[in-house]
PAMARFI-549897 format. One record per residue (C-alpha): chain; x, z, y; residue in three letters. Coordinates in steps of 0.2 Angstrom, whole numbers, plus 2048, in hexadecimal, padded with zeros to 3 digits. Layout:
BEGIN
REC; chaine; X; Z; Y; residu
REC; A; X; Z; Y; ALA
...
***
This chain:
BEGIN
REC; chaine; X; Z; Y; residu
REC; A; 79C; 84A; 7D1; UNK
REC; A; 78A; 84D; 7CC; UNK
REC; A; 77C; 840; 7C8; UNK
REC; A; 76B; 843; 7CE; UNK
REC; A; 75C; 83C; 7C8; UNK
REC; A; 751; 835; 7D7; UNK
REC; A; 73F; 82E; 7DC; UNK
REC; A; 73B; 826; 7EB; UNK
REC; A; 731; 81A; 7F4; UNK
REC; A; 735; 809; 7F6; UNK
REC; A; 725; 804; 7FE; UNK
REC; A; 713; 80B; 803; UNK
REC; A; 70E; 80C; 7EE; UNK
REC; A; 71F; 807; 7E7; UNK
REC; A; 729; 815; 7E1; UNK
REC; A; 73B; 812; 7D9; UNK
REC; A; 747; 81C; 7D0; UNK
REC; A; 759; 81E; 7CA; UNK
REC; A; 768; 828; 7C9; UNK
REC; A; 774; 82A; 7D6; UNK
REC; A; 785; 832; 7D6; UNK
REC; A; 786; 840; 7E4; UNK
REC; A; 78D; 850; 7EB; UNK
REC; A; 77F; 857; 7EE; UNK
REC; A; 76B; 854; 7F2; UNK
REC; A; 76D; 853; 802; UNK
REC; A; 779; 843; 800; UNK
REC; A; 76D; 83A; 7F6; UNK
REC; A; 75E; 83C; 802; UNK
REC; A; 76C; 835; 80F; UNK
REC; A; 76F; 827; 804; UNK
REC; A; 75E; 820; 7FC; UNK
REC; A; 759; 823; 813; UNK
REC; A; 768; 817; 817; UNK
REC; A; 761; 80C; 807; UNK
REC; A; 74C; 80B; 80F; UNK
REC; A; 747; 818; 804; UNK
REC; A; 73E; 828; 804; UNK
REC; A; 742; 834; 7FA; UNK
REC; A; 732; 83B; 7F0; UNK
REC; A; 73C; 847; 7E2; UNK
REC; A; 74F; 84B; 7DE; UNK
REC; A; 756; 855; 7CF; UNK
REC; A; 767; 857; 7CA; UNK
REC; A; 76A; 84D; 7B6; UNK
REC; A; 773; 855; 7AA; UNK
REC; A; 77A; 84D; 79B; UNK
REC; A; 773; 84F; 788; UNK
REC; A; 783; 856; 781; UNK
REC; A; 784; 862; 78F; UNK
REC; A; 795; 85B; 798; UNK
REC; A; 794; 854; 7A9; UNK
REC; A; 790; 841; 7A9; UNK
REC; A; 7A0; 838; 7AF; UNK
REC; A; 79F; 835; 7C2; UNK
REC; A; 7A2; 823; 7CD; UNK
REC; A; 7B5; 829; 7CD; UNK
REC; A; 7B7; 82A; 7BE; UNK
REC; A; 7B0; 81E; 7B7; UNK
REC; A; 7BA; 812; 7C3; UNK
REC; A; 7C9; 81A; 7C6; UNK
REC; A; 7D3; 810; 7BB; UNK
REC; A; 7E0; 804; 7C3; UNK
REC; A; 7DC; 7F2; 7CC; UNK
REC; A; 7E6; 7E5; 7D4; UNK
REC; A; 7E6; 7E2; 7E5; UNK
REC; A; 7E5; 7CF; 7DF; UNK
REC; A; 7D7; 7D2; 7D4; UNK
REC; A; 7CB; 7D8; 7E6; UNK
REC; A; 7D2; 7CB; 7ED; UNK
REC; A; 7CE; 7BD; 7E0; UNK
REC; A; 7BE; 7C4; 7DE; UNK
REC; A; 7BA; 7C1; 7F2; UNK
REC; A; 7BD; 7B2; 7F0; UNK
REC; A; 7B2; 7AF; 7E4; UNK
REC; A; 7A5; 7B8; 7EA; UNK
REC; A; 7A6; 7AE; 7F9; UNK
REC; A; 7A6; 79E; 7F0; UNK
REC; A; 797; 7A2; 7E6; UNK
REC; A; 78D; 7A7; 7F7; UNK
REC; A; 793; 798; 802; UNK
REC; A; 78A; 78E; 7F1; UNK
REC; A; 77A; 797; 7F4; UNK
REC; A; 77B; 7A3; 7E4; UNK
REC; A; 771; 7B3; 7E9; UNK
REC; A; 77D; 7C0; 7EA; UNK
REC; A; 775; 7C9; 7DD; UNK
REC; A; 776; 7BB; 7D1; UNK
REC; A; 78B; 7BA; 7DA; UNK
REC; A; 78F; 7CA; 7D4; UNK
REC; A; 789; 7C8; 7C2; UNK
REC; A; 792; 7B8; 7C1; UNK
REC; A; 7A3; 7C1; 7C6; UNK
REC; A; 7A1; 7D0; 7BD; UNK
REC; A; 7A0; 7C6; 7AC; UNK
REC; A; 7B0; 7BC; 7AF; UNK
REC; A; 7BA; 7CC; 7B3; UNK
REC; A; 7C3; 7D2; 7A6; UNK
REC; A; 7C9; 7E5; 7AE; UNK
REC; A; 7BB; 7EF; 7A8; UNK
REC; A; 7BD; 7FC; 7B7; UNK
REC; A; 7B9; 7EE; 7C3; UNK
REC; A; 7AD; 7E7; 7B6; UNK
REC; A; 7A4; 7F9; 7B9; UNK
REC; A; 7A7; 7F8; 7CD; UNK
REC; A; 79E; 7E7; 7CC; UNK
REC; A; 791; 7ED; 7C1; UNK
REC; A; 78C; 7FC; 7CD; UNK
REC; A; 78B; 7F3; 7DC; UNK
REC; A; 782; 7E6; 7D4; UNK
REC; A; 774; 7F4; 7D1; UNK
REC; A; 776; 7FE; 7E2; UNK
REC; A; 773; 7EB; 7EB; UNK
REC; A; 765; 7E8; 7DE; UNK
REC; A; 75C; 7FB; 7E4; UNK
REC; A; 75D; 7F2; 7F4; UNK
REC; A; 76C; 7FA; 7FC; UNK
REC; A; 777; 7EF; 808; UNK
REC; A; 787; 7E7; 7FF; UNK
REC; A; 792; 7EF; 80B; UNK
REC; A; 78B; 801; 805; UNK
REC; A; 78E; 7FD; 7F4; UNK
REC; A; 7A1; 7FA; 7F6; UNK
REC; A; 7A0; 809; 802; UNK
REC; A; 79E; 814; 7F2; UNK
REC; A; 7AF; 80F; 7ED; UNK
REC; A; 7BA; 812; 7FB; UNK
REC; A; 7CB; 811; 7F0; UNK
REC; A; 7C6; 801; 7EB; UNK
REC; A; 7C0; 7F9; 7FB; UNK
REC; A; 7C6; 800; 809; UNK
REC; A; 7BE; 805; 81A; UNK
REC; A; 7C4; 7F5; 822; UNK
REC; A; 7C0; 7E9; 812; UNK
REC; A; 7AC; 7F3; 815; UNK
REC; A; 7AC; 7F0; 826; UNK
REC; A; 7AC; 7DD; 827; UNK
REC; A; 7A1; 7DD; 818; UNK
REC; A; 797; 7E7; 824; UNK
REC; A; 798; 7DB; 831; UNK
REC; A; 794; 7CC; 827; UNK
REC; A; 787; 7D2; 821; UNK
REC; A; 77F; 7D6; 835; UNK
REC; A; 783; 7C3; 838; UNK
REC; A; 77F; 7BC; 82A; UNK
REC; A; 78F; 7B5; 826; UNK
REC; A; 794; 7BF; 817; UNK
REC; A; 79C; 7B0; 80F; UNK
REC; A; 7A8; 7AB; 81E; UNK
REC; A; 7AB; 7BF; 81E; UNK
REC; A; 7B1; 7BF; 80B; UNK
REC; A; 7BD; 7B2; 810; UNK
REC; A; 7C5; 7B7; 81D; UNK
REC; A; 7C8; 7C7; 814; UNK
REC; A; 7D0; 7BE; 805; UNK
REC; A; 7DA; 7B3; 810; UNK
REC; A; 7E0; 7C4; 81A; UNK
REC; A; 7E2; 7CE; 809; UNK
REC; A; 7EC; 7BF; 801; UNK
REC; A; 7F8; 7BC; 811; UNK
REC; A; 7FC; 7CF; 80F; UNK
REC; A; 7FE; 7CF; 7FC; UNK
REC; A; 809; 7BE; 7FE; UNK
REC; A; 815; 7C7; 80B; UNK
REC; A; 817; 7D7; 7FE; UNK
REC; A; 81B; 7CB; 7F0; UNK
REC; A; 829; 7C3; 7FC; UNK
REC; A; 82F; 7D6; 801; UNK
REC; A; 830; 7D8; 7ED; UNK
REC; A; 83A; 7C7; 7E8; UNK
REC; A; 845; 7CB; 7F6; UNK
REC; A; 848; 7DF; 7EF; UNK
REC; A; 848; 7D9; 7DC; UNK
REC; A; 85C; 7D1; 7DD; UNK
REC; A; 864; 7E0; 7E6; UNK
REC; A; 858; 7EF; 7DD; UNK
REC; A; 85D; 7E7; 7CD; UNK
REC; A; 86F; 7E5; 7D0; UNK
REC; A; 870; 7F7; 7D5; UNK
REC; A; 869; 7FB; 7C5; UNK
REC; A; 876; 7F3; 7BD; UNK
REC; A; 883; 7F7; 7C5; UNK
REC; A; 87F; 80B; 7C5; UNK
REC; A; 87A; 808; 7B1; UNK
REC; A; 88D; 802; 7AE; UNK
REC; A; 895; 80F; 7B9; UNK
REC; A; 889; 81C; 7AD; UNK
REC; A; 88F; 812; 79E; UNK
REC; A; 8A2; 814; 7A3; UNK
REC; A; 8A4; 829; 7A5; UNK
REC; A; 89A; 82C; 79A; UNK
REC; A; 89F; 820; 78B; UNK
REC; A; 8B1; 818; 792; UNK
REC; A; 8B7; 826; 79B; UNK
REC; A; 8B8; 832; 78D; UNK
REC; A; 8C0; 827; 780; UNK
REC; A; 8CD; 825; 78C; UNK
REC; A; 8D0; 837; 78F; UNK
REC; A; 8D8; 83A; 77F; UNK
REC; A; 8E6; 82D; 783; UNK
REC; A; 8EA; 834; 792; UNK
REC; A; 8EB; 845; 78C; UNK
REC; A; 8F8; 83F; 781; UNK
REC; A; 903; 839; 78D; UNK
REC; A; 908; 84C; 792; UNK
REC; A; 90B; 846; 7A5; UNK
REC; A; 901; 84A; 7B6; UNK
REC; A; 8F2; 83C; 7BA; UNK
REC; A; 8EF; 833; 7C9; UNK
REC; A; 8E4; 83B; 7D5; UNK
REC; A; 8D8; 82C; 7D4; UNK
REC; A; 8D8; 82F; 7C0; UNK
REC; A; 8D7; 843; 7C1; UNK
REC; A; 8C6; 840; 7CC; UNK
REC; A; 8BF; 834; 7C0; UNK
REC; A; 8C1; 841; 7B2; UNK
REC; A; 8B9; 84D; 7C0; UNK
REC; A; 8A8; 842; 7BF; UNK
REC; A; 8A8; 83D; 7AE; UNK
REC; A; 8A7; 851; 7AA; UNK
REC; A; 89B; 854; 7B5; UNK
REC; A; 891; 848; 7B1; UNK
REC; A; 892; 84A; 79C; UNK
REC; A; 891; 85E; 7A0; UNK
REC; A; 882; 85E; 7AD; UNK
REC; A; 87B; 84C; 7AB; UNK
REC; A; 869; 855; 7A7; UNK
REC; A; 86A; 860; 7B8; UNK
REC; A; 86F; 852; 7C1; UNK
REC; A; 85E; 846; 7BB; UNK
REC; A; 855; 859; 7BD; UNK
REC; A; 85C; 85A; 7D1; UNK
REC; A; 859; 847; 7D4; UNK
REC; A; 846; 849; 7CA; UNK
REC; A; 844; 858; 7D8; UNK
REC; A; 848; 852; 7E7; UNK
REC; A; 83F; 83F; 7E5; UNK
REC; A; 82F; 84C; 7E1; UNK
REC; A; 833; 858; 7F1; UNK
REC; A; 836; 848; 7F9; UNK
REC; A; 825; 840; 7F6; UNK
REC; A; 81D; 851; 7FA; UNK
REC; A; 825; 850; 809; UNK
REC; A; 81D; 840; 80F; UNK
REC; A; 80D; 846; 80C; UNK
REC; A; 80E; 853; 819; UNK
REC; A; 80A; 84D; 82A; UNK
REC; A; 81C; 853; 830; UNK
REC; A; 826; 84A; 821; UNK
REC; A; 81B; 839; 825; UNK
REC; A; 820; 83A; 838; UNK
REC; A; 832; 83D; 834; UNK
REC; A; 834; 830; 827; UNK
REC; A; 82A; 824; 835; UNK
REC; A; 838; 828; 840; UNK
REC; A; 845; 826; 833; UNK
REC; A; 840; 813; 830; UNK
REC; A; 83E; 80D; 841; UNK
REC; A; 850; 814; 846; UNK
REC; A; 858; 80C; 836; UNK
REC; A; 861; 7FD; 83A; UNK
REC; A; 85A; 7ED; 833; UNK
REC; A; 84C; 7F5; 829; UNK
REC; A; 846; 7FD; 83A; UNK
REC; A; 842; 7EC; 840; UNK
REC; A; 83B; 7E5; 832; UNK
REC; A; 831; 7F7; 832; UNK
REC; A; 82B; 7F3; 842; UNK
REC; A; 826; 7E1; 840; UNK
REC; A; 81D; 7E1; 82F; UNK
REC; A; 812; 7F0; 836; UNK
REC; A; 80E; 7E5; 846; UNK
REC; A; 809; 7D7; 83F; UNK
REC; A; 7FF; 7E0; 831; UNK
REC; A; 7F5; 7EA; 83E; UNK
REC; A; 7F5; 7D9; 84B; UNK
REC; A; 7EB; 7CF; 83D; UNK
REC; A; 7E1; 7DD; 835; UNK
REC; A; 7DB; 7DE; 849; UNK
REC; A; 7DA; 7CD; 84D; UNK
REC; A; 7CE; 7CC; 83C; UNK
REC; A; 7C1; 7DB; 842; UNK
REC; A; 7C0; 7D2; 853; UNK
REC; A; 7BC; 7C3; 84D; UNK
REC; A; 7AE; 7CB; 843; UNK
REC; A; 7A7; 7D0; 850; UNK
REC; A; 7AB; 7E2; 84E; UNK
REC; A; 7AD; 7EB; 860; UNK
REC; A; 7BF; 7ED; 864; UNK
REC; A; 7C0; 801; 865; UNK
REC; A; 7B8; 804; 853; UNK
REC; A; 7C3; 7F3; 84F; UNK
REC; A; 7D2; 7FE; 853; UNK
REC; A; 7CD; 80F; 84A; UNK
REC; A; 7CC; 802; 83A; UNK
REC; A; 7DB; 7FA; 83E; UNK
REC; A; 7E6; 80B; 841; UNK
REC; A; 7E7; 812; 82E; UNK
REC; A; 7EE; 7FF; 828; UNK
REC; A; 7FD; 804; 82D; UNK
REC; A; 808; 810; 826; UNK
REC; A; 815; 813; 834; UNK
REC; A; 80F; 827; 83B; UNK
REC; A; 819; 821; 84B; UNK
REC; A; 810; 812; 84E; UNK
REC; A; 7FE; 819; 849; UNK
REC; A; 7FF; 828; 856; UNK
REC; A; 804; 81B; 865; UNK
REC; A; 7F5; 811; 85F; UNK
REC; A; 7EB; 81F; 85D; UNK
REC; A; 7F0; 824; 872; UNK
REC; A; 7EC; 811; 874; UNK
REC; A; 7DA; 813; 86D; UNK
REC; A; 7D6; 822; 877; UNK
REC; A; 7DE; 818; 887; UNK
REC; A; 7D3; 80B; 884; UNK
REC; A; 7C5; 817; 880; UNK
REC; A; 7C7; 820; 892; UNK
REC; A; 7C6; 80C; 89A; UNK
REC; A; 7D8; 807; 89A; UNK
REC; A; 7DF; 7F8; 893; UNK
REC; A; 7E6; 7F8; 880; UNK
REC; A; 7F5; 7EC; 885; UNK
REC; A; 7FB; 7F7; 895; UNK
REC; A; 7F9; 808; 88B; UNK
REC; A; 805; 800; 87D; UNK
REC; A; 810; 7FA; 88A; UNK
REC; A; 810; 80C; 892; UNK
REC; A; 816; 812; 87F; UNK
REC; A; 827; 809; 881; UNK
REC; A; 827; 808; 86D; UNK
REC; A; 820; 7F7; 86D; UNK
REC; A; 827; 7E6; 86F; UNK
REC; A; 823; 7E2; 883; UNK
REC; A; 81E; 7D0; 879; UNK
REC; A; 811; 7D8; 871; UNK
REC; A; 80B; 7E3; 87F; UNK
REC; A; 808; 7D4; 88D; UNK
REC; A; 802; 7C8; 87E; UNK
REC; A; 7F4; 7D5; 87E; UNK
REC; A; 7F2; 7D8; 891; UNK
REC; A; 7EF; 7C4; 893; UNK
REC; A; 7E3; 7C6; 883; UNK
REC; A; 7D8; 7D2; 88D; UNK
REC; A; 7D9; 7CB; 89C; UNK
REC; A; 7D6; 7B9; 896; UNK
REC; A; 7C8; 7C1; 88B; UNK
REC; A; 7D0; 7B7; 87C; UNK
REC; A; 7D8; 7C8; 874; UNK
REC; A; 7D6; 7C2; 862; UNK
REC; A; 7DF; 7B2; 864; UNK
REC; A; 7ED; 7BE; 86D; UNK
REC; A; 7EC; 7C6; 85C; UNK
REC; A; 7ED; 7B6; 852; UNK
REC; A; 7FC; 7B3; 859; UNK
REC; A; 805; 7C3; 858; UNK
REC; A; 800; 7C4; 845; UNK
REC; A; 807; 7B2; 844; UNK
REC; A; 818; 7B7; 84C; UNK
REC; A; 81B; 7C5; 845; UNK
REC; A; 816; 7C2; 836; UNK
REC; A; 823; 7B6; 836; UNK
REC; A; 830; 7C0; 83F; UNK
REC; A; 82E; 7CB; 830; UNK
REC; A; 834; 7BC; 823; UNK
REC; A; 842; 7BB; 82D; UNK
REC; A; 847; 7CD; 82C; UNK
REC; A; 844; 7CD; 81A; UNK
REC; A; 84F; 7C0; 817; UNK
REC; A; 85B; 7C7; 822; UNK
REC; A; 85A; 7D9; 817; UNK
REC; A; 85B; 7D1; 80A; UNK
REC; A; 86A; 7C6; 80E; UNK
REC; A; 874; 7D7; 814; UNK
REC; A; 86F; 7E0; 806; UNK
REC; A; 873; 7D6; 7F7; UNK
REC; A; 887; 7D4; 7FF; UNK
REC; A; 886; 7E7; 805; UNK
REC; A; 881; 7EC; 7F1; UNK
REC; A; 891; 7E0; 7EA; UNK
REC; A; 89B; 7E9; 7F5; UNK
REC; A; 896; 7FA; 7F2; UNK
REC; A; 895; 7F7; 7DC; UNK
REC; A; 8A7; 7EC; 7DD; UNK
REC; A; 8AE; 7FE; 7E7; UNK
REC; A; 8A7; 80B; 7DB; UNK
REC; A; 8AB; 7FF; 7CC; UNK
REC; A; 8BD; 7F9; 7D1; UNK
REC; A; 8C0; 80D; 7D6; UNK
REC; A; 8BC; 810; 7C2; UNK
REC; A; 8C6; 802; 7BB; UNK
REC; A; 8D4; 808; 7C6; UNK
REC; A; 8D2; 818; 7C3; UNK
REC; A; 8D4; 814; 7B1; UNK
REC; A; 8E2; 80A; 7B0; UNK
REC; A; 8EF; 814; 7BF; UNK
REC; A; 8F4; 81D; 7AE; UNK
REC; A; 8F7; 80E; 7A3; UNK
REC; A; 902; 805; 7B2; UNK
REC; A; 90D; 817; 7B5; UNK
REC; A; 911; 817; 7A5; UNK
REC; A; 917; 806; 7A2; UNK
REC; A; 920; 808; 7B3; UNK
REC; A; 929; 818; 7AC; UNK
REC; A; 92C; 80F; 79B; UNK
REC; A; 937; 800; 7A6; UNK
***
């Protein structure tokens, strides 16, 4: 992206200038408008050596936490709730950060405020960083002139969100890590065991048990094409994630979780409650409900749920009611659909929304526990089968002949 060189009036004598990071003139005019200013003269900078300077995105683009934005909220809001300018706020952060991508972040926003452009347009710039819904509240802190209490209740929501991941994860760890280990030592045992082995029962000059004759089968196969195989599995998880970038692949995948037992529930739940509280948040922000919803819509990841929401938005757009057109969908739970109706009608719709997030949120703890407790036994089963199928396999030969030996 090109930088361009700029001049414009701040006041009736006072000119500024700067360098601003656009795709064209016609971008920074619309800028330094949005920022109180008028343009005077505009020119495209180009760097001494001759290369392009880096961009914003670049210079940013390396990788931060969810944590640290969240950490950094909550100082931010700290720092305001004391008094400390915002200015002065962001200075004090930005030297105690110690990721020098979000050290740059910090730094630019701290200028783009300090050319007199709104907070909320200065994290705009970096939309991978903070998101349209993180922006938004900004936005409308900083129209009631309660960014503080806004900065907080975006921490609080962005570290209930990251708490529920880390559960999902500690629950996942014991049976991801067990499957590891259990495919590692069934790796380790055709490949290492079995063909030590083979030679023993080549000697023995008599026909092998059918269990034993398929062992041999897979340890071939996987000493003679083990490569291929990594190459097909490497292909297919690449064809898969191409897949689920298409709009058909993400819509089947949708439908694929919901309909899977257990995880389907737990699918369902989890993007409720994330889309209930990342509602309940925008309304109690004071952020209409129908701009509150097109926010809310892109949370979620589910393609199923987005496109009912999506008909919900328009229902309500055209006049209906947003609990009615849910429960018209038949996708939702009728629980969530006539919380919502009495939310409207009883014009309390963000407490309707509080306690939806609270439920199900909860609701989901449950089925992760319950996932979890299915999956670790389900795992022991399926490595004891495939492992006692080996040792078996192995040993058929040993017991024959001792049998014929008697």
């Amino acid at each position: 992206m090109p930088t361009y060189k700029y001049r414009a009036k701040k006041g009736p004598e006072e000119i500024i200038s700067g360098n601003m990071d656009a795709k064209s003139e016609a971008e920074v005019v619309e800028r330094l408008s949005q920022m109180g200013y008028f343009p005077v003269g505009i020119e495209l900078e180009t760097a001494a050596s001759g290369a392009q300077p880096a961009s914003i995105e670049e210079k940013s683009s390396g990788r931060i936490k969810s944590s640290e934005i969240t950490v950094m909220s909550r100082q931010l809001a700290s720092l305001l709730k004391s008094g400390v300018p915002i200015l002065a706020s962001l200075n004090i952060i930005k030297e105690q950060t110690a990721n020098p991508h979000l050290k740059y972040i910090l730094n630019d926003i701290h200028d783009t405020v300090k050319d007199g452009a709104t907070f909320s347009y200065a994290l705009s710039r970096y939309p991978r960083v903070f998101p349209t819904l993180y922006v938004s509240l900004i936005r409308a802190g900083e129209d009631s002139g309660s960014l503080p209490q806004a900065l907080i209740r975006i921490a609080e929501y962005r570290s209930r969100h990251e708490e529920m991941l880390s559960r999902f994860r500690m629950a996942m760890a014991y049976p991801v890590l067990m499957a590891l280990v259990g495919i590692g030592t069934i790796i380790f045992m055709l490949t290492f065991v079995m063909p030590r082995l083979m030679g023993i029962f080549d000697s023995m000059g008599q026909g092998l048990p059918l269990p034993t004759k398929i062992l041999i089968s897979l340890s071939n196969a996987l000493r003679q094409y083990g490569f291929w195989i990594v190459v097909v599995l490497f292909v297919f998880i690449l064809l898969i994630k191409r897949e689920l970038r298409t709009r058909q692949g993400k819509l089947f995948f949708s439908i694929l979780k919901l309909r899977i037992p257990v995880l389907g529930n737990l699918t369902l739940k989890s993007e409720l409650a994330r889309f209930s509280r990342t509602l309940e948040l925008l309304i109690k922000s004071g952020i209409p409900i129908l701009k509150a919803i097109d926010i809310s819509i892109p949370v979620l990841e589910n393609e199923v749920l987005k496109n009912h929401f999506r008909q919900s938005y328009k229902e309500l757009e055209q006049g209906g009611s947003f609990g009615r057109s849910l429960k018209n969908s038949r996708v939702f739970p009728s629980f969530m659909s006539n919380l919502l109706i009495v939310g409207e009608e009883s014009g309390k719709l963000d407490e309707s929304l509080s306690e939806l997030a609270t439920s199900y949120e909860r609701d989901t703890e449950e089925a992760m526990r319950i996932f979890a407790s299915l999956l670790e036994p389900m795992m022991i089963l399926i490595m004891g089968l495939a492992v006692g199928f080996i040792v078996v396999a192995m040993l058929l030969p040993i017991f024959e002949i001792n049998v014929m030996v008697r």
